[in-house]
Structures are given as structure tokens and as C-alpha cells.
C-alpha positions, -999 to 999 in steps of 0.1 A, spaced: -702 10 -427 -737 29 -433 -723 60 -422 -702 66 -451 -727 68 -475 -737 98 -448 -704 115 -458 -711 140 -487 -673 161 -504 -689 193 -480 -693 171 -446 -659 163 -453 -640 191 -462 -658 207 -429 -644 173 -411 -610 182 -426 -612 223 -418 -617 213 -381 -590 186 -381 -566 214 -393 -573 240 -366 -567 217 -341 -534 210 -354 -531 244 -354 -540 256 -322 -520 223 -306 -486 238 -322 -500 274 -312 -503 262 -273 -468 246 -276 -454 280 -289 -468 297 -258 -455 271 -234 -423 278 -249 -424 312 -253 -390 321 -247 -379 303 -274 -399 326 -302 -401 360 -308 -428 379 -312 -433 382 -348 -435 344 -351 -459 343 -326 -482 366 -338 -478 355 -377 -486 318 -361 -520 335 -341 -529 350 -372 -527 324 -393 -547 302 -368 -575 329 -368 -571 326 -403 -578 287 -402 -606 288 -379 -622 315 -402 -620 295 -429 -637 263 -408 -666 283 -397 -672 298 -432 -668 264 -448 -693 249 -416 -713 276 -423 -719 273 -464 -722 235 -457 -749 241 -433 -769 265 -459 -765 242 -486 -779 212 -464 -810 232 -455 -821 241 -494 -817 208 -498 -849 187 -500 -846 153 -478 -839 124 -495 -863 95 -491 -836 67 -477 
């Protein structure tokens, strides 16, 4: 179990972002499968709020990655 002590709160809030969008964009494809059986407005309110959770990943992914490269290396 040496990768745990890998896992840092930012790795796994980025692990947890990712997990969440494809959640998200699994119950988006079943919407358009089934498209007859939603309107419009709920797909479009369920696109935008997966654009809205993929922007969030990347920003998170993003900040992590920053913060990761001011850090200095630790000496394991």
C-alpha cells in the first residue's frame, strides 16, 4: 500500500472531480439515447451542468498541477 502515502487532499479531490464527470456524462449519453423521453430544457440544463463539472475538474487538475510544480521534491 506505498501508493497511498502518494495520495496528497489535491490528488484526490482531482481523483474525485474526474470520477464525477464521468458519472455525469454516463447519465448525459443515457438522456440522448432516450431522447424522446426529455425535453429540451432538461437536456440542455443537464449539458450545462456537465460543462460545468468538467470545468470545475480541469480548473481543480489544473491548480493541483501548479501547486505540485512550486513544490520542492521531497527526498523519499
Amino acid at each position: 500500500m506505498s501508493w497511498i502515502r502518494k495520495l496528497d487532499p489535491g490528488n484526490l479531490k482531482v481523483k474525485l472531480a474526474g470520477s464525477i464527470v464521468a458519472i455525469s456524462s454516463i447519465q448525459l449519453l443515457q438522456m440522448f439515447m432516450r431522447g424522446d423521453g426529455y425535453s429540451d430544457r432538461s437536456i440542455g440544463w443537464a449539458m450545462g451542468l456537465h460543462a460545468l463539472f468538467l470545468a470545475g475538474a480541469v480548473t481543480l487538475a489544473l491548480t493541483d498541477r501548479i501547486s505540485a510544480d512550486s513544490k520542492p521534491a521531497s527526498q523519499d
